[in-house]
DOTOR-43091 format. One record per residue: x, y, z of N, C-alpha, C in turn. Coordinates in steps of 0.001 Angstrom, whole numbers, padded with zeros to 6 digits, always signed. Example, Ala and Ser with C-alpha at 12.3 -4.5 7.8 and 13.67 -1.06 7.14 Angstrom:
BEGIN
+013190-005690+007800+012300-004500+007800+013200-003300+007800/+012850-002250+007080+013670-001060+007140+012900+000030+007870/
//
This chain:
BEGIN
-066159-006081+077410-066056-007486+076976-067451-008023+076686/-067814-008891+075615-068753-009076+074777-069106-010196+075842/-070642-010859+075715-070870-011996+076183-070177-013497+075727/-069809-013130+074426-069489-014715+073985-067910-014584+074307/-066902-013434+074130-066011-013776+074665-066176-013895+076372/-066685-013925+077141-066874-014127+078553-067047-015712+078176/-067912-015941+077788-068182-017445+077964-067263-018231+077265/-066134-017491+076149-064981-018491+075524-064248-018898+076747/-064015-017504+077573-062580-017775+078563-063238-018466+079763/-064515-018829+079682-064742-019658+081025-064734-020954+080609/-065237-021397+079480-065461-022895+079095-063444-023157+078810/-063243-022032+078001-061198-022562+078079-060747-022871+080061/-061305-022008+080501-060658-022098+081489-060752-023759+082221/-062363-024108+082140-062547-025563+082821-062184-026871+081426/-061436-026604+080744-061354-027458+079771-060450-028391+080251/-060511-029636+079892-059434-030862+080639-058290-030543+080305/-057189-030949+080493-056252-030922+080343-055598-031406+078755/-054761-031254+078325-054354-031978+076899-053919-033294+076879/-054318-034165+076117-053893-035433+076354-052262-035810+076126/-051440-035941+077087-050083-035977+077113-049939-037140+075947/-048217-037100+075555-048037-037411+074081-047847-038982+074718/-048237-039523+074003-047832-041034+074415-046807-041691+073028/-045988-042914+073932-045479-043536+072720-045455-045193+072631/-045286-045878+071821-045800-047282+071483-044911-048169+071143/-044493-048910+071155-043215-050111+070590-044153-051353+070629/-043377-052055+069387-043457-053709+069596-042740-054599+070024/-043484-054960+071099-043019-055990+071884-042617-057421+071166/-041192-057372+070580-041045-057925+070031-041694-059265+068889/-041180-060251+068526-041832-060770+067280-043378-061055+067495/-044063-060156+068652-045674-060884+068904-046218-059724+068061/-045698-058735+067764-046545-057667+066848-047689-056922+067799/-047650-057456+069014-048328-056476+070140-047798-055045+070162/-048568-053633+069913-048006-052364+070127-048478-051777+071482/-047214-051668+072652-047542-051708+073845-046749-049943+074204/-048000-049756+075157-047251-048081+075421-045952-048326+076045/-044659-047643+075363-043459-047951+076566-043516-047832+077767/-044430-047237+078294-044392-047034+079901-046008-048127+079891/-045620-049374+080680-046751-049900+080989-047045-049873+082432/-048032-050536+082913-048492-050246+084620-047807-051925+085035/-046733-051348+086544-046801-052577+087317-047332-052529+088174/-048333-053497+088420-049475-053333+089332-049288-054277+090744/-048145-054504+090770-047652-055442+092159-048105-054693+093788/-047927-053372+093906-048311-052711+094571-049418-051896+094480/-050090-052049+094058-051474-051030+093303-052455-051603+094054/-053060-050440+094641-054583-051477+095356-055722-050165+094531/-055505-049479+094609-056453-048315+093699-056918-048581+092604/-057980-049164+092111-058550-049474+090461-058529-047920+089832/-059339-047076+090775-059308-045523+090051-057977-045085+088713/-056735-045824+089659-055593-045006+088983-055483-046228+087874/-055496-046962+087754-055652-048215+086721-056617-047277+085113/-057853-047167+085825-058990-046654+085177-058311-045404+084247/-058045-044389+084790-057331-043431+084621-056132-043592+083395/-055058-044812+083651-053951-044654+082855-054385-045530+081656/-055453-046298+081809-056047-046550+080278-056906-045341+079273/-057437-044588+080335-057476-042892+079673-056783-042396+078920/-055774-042378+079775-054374-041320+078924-053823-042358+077869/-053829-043583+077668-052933-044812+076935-052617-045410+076986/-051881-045202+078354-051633-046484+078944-051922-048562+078608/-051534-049272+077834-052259-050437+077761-051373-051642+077770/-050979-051250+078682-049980-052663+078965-050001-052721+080735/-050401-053785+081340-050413-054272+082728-049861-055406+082817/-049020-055478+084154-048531-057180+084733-048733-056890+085862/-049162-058337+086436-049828-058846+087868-048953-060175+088204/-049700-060570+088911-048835-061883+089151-050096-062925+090105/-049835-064159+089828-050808-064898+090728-050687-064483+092058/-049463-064573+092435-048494-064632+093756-048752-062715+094857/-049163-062386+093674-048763-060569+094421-050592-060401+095070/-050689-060163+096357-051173-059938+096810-052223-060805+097419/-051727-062303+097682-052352-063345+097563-053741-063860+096548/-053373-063262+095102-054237-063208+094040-055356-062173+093680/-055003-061170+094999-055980-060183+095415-055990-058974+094333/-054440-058561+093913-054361-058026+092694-054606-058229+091475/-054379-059619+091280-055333-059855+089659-056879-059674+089478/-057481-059905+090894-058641-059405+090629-058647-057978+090466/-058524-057364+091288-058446-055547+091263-057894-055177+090139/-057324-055568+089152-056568-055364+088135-057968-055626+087227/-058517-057161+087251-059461-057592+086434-060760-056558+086455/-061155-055978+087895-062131-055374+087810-061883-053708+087625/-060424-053419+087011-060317-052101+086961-060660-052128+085597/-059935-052922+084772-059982-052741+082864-061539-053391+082792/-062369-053699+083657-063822-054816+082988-064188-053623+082153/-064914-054221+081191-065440-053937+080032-065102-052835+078970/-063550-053198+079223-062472-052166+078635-061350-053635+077953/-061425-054079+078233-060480-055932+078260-059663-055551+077009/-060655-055119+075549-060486-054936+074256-058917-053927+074118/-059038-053369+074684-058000-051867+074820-056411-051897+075408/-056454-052881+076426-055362-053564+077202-054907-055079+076730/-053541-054727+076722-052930-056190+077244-052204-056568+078874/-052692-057685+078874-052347-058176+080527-051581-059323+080266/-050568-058984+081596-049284-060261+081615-049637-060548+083265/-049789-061889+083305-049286-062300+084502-048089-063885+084672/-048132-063856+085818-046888-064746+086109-047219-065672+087742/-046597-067022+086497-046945-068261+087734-045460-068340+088602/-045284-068156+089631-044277-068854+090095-043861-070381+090487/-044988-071219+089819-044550-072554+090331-043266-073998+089650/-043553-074209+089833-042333-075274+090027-042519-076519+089322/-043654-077103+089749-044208-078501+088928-045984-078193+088177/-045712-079444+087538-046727-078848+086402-048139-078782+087148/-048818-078930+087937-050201-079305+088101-050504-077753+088720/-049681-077238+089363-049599-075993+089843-049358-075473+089018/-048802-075347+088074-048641-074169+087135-049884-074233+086197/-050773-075456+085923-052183-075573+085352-053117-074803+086325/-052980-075363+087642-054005-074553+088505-053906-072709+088240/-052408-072584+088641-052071-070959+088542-052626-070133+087429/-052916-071054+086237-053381-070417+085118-055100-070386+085172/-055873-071361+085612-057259-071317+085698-057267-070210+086889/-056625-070260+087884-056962-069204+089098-056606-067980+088547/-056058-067474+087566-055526-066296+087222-056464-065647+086097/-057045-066671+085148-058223-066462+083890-059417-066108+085193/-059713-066554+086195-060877-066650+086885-060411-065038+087490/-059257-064658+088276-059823-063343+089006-059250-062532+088168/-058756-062315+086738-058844-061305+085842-060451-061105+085349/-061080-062175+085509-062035-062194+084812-062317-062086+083362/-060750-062972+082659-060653-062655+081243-060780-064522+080350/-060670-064499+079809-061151-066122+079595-059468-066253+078671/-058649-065473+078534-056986-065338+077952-056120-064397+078698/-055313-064561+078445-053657-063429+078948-053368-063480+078033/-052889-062131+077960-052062-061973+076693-050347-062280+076681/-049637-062290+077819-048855-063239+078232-048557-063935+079207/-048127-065072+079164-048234-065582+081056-046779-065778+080862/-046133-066007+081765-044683-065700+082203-044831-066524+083383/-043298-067673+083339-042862-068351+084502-042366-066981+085325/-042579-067198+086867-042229-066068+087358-040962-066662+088321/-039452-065725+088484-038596-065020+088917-038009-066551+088697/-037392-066681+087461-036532-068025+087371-035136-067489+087408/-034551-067824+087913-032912-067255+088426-031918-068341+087661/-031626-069819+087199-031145-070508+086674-031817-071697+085332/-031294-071764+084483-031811-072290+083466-032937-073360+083841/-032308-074352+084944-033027-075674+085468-034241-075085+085449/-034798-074052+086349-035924-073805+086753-036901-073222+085556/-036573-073535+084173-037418-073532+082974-037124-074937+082309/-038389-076103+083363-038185-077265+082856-039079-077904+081727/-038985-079046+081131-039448-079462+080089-041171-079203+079999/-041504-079389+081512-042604-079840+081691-043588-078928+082016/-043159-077614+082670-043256-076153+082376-043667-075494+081528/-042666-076084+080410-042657-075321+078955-043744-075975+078393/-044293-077042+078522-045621-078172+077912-046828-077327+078208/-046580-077176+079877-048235-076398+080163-048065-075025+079348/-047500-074260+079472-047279-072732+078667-047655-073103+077311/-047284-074122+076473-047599-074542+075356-049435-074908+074559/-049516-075746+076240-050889-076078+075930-051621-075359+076032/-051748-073903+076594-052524-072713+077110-052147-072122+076164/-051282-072375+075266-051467-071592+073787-052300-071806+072825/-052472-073339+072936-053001-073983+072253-054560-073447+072341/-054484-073923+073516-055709-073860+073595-056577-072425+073823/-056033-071073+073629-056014-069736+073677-056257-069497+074667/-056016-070159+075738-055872-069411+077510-054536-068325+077248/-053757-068408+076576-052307-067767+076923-051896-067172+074889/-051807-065850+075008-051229-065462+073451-050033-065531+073369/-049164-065198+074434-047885-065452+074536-047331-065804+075830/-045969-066418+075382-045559-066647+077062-044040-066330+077108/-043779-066470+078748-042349-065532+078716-042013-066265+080071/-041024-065713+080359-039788-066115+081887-040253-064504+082002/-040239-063969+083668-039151-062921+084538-038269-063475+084910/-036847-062919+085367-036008-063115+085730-035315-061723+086599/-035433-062021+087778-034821-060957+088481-033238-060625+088649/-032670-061833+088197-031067-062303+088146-030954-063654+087604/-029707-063429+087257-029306-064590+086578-029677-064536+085025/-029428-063443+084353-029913-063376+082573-029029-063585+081996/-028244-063816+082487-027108-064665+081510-027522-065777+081460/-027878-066320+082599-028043-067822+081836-029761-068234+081918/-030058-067764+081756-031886-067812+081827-032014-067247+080369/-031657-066252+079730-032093-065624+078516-031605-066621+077692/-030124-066940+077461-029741-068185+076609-030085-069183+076598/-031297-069946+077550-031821-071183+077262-033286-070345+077182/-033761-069536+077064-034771-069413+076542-034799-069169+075221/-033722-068859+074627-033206-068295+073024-033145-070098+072708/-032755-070524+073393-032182-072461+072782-033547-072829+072669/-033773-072898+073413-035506-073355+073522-036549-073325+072168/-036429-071833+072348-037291-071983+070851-038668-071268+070927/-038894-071492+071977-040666-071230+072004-041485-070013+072823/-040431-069277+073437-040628-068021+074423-041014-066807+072922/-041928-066241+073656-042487-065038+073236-041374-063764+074060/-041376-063671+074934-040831-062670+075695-040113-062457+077029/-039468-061528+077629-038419-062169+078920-039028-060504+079408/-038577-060911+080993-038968-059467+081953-037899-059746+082283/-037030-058755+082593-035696-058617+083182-036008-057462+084238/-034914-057234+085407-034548-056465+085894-033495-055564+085517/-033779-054350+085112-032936-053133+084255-033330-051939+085379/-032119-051286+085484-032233-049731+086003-031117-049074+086017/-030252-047879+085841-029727-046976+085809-027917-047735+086851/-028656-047858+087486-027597-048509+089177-026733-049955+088477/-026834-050323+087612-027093-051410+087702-025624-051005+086431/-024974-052950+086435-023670-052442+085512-023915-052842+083917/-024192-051994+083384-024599-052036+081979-023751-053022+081466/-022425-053091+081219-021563-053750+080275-022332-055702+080649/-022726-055792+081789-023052-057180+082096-024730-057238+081892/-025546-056206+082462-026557-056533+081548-027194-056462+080447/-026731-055817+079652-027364-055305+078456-027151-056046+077275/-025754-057064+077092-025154-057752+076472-026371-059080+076293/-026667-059704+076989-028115-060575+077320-029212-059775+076696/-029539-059066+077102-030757-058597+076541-030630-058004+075322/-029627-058048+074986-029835-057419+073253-029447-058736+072858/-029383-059612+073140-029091-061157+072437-030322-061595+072572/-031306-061305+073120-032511-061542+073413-033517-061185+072572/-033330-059514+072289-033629-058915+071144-033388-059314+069970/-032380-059815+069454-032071-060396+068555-032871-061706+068194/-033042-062360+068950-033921-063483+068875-035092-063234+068691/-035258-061983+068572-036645-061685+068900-037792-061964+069766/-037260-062121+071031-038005-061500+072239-038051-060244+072835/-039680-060304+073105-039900-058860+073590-038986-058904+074727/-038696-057804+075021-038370-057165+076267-038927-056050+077480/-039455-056759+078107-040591-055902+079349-039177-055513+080686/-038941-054540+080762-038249-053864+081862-038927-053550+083369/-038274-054181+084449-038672-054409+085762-037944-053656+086586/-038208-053441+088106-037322-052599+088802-036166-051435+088352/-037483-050542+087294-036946-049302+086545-036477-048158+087604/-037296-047934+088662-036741-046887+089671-035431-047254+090217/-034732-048411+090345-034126-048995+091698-034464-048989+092783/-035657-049161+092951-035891-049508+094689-036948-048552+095316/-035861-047778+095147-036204-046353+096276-036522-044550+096314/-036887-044686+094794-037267-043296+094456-038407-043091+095036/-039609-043384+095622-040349-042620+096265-040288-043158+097717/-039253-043330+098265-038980-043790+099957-039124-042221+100408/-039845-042782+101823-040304-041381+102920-038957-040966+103200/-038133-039749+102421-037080-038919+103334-036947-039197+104451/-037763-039573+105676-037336-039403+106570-036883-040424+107414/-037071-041481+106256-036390-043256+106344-034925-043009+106457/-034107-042039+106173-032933-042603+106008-032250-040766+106002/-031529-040756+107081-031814-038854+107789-030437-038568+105896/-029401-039234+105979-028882-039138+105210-029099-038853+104103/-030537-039530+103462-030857-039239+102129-031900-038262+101939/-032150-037686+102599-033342-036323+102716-032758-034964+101527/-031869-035035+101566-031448-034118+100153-031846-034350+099179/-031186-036112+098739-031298-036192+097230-033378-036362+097440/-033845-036663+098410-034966-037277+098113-036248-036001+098020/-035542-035053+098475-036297-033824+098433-036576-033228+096946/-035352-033766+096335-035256-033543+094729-036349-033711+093814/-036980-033042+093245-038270-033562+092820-037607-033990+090857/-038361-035002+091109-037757-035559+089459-037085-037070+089196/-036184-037222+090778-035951-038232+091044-036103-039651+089895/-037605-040001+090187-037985-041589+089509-038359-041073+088096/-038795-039825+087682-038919-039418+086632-037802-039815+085690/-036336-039069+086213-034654-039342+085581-034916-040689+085585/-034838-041507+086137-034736-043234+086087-035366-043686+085229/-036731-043329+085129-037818-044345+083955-037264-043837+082565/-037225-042347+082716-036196-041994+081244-035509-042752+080867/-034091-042623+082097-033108-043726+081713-033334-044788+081045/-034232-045525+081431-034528-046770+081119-035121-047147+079731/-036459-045590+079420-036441-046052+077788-035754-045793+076776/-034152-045260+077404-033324-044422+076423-033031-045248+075423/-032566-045488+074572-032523-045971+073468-033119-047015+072937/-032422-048567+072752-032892-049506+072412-033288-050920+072776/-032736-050691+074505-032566-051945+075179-034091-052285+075595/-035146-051688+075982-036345-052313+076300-037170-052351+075568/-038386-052593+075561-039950-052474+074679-040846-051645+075304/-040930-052012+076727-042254-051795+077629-041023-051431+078959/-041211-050406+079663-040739-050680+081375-042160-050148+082422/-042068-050946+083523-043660-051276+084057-043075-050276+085742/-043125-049262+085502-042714-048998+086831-044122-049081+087661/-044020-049306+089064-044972-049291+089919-045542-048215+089929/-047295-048017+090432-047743-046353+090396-049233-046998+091703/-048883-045955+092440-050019-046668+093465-050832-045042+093464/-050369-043970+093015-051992-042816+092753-051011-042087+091813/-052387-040879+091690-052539-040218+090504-051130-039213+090295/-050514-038910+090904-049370-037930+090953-048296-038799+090574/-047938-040168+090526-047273-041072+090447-047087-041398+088844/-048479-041764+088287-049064-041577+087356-048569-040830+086246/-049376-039231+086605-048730-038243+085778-047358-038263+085560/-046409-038312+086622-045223-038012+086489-044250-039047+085338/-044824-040170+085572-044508-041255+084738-045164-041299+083452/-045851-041155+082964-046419-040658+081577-045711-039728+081236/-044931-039005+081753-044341-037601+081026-043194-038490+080488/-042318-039632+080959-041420-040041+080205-041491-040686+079199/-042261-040573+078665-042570-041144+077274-042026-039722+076171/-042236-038656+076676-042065-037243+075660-040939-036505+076039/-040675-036982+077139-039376-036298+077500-038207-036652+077481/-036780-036354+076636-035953-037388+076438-034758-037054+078189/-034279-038150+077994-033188-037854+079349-032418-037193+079060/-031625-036366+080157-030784-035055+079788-029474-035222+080672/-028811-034097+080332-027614-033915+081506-028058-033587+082944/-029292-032733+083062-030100-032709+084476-030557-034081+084781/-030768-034934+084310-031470-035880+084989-030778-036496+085473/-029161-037080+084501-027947-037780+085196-027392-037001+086432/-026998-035486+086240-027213-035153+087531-027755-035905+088865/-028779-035853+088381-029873-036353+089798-029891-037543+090259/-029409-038527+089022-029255-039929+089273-028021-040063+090162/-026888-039468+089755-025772-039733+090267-026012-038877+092429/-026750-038165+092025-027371-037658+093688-027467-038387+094242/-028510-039224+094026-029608-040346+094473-028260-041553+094942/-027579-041823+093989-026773-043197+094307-025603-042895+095212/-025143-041488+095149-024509-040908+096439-025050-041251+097878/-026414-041264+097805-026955-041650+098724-027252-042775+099428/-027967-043468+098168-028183-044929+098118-027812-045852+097761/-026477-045540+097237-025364-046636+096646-025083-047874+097817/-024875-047419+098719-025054-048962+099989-025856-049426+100115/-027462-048939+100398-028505-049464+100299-029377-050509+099442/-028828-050405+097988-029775-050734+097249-028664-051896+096114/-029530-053029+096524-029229-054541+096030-029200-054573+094485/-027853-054560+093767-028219-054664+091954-028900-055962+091863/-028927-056753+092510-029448-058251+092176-028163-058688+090520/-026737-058458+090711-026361-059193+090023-025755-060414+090287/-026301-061361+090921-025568-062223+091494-024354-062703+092149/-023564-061630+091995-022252-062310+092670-022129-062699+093594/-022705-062166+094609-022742-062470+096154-023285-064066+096404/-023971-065031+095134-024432-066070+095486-023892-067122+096271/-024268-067715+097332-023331-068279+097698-021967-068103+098404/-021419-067002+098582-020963-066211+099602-020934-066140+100563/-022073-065833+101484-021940-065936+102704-022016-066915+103486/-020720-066890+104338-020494-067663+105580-021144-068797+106683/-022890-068073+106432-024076-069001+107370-025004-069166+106012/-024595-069055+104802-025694-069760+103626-026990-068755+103664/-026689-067663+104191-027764-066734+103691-028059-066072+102624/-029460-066324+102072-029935-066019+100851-029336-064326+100952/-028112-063908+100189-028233-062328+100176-028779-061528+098836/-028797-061632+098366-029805-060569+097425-031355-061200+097536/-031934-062518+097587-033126-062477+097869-033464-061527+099506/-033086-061802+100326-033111-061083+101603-033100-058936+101093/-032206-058769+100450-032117-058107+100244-033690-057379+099136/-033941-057954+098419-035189-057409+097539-036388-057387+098243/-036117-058423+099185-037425-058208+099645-037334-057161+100722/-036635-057157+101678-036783-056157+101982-036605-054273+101327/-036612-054293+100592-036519-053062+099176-038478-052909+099257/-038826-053978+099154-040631-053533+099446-041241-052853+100481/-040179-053231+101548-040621-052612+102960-039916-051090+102834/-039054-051048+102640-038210-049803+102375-038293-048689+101538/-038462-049243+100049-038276-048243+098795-040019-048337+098317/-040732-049555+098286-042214-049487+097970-043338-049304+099402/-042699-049141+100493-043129-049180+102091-044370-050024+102093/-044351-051099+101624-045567-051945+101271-044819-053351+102412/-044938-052963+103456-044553-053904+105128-045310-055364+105125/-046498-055491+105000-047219-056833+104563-046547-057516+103595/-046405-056911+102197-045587-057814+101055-044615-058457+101415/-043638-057231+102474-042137-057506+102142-041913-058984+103331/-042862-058606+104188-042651-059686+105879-043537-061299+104163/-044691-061431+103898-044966-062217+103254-044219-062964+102656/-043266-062302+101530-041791-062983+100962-040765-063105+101452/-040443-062474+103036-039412-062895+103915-039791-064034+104121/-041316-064025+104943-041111-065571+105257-041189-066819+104324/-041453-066493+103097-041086-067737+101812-039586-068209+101918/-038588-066955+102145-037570-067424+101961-037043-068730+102713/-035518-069378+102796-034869-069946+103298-034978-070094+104798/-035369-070952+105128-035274-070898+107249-034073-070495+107643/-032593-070226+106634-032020-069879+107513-032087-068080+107202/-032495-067434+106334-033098-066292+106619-033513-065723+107263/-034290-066545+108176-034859-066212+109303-034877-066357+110321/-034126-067646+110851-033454-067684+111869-031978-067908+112111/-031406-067783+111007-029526-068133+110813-029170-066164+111479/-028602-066172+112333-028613-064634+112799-027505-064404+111805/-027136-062626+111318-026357-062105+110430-024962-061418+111608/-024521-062325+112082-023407-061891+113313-021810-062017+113481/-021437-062081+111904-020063-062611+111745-019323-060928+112283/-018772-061247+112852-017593-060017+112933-016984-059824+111941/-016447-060605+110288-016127-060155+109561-017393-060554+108388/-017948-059767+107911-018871-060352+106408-017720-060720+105517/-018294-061990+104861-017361-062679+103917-017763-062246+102570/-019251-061042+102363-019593-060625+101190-019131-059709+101326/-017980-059455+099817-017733-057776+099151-018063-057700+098188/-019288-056315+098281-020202-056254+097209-018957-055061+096080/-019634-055432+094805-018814-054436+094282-019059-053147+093892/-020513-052836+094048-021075-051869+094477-021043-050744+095370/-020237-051390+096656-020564-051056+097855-021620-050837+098989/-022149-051788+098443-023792-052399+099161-023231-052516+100904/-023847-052270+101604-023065-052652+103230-024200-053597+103526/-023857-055325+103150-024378-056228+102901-024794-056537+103957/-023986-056805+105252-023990-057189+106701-025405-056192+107018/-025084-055050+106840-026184-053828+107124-027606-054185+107216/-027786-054262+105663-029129-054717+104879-029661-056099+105388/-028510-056962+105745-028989-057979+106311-029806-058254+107493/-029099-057856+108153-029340-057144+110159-030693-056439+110151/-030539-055830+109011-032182-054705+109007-033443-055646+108252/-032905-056257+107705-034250-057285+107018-034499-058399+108246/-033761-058726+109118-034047-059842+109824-034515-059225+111132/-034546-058319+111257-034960-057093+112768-036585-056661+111974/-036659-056486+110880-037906-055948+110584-039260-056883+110102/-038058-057814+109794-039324-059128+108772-039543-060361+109187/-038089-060848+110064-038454-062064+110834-039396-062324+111570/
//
């Protein structure tokens, strides 16, 4: 063997890796081209892996004022610095009246360290009311005034009637919904392609359901399907299968998380993957909250049940214990001290969620 072939097969050998195939959509009528798989950075404390998925393509991020007591928009801000050009960033106010939702926006330009968003989004509005006149003014004026390029609602539930007054409205750029595999298509998808139609983007939320990377050894029952490697991979597929989203933001807190989720951009979903899905919900079909509202109002002592329920899904399916106790205690006082002790639960989920269950376990772990 010659010298220069010696030195071909050593420089091939340390050569990086190939840059995996990425793919792009527009986020509806804003003409933004956003990688379908964007970063949700709600749980992310690592800038490295941030750094990294703007490498590979990655260029779409959402934060939130609210996630991490503002601690993440900075870490977010100081992962893309002097990269700003390359990314678009969404964050989201959760407030209520206008002076707070002005503040939420200067506190949010300040620890991105960006002087705009590229969308700001009322965050987790569940009924039309809670996208009020006065709401829609500040979102307006931060357009105006180029603090904000576009703006949008999340909505974790309730898109039936949250998407149709944002379509009446007139003035929404884009909606975040909650979409995943678990979840009953014929009721959500009908909304969001009416949404589409209107031409709002569509950013996809709680793409895993919950609990694709929960520790096996959380739940002795589900140690099969969870041993399965591929798991959240099948799900994010699911999710960009055809035409219902733009962008889906699954969570990624390191680099193996990462990779695995970039591959669904090139890989289409298969009969193996439904396989695996249908594993998983064998498992976790009681466990895991669709957030389609029915249960509202339901129970017997006025307990919030699907909010109770999501949040604890942070402690559980994202094992992020600080977050999930943080938004327990936002909730309802009687959440937290109304005990879950009826001898009969008056909620039947149609799922088969074991509601009483989930309840008992969020108020033992988070109260």
């Amino acid at each position: 063997m010659n010298d220069s072939t010696t030195r071909r097969g050593f420089l091939n050998s340390i050569a990086p890796p190939a840059q995996p195939k990425m793919e792009y959509r527009t986020l509806g009528k804003t003409g933004l081209k956003l990688s379908s798989v964007g970063f949700g950075c709600m749980v992310s404390s690592d800038a490295s892996v941030i750094e990294r998925s703007v490498d590979l393509g990655i260029n779409y991020f959402d934060t939130s004022r609210d996630y991490q007591g503002g601690n993440n928009e900075r870490m977010l801000g100081a992962a893309v610095k002097g990269r700003r050009a390359k990314v678009y960033i969404s964050t989201k106010s959760a407030a209520l009246e206008r002076q707070e939702a002005v503040e939420d926006l200067e506190l949010s330009l300040k620890a991105l360290g960006t002087d705009y968003i590229d969308i700001w989004m009322l965050h987790d509005r569940t009924r039309a009311s809670e996208i009020s006149p006065e709401l829609i003014e500040v979102m307006l004026d931060a357009k105006k005034q180029g603090k904000a390029r576009f703006i949008g609602v999340s909505t974790h539930r309730g898109q039936a009637g949250v998407i149709p007054a944002m379509i009446k409205q007139g003035q929404f750029d884009a909606v975040m919904v909650t979409y995943n595999f678990a979840m009953d298509a014929a009721k959500t998808v009908p909304p969001i392609q009416s949404a589409r139609r209107a031409g709002l983007g569509v950013i996809g939320m709680k793409v895993l359901a919950g609990s694709f990377r929960l520790d096996p050894a959380t739940y002795d029952r589900a140690k099969a399907a969870m041993k399965k490697a591929g798991a959240a991979l099948a799900a994010l597929k699911w999710a960009l299968k055809g035409d219902v989203l733009d962008v889906a933001i699954p969570s990624m807190i390191d680099m193996d998380q990462l990779a695995e989720n970039v591959r669904a951009m090139s890989e289409p979903f298969g009969e193996a993957d439904g396989s695996l899905l249908a594993s998983y919900l064998d498992h976790f079909g009681p466990l895991y909250c669709r957030m389609c509202g029915a249960c509202e109002g339901a129970c017997a002592k006025g307990l919030p049940v699907s909010d109770m329920q999501r949040v604890l899904a942070y402690a559980d399916g994202y094992r992020q214990f600080p977050l999930a106790r943080e938004r327990f205690l936002r909730l309802s006082e009687s959440a937290i001290v109304t005990p879950c002790d009826c001898a009969v639960c008056a909620v039947n989920c149609a799922f088969g969620v074991n509601v009483a269950g989930r309840l008992r376990r969020a108020q033992e772990l988070l109260a």
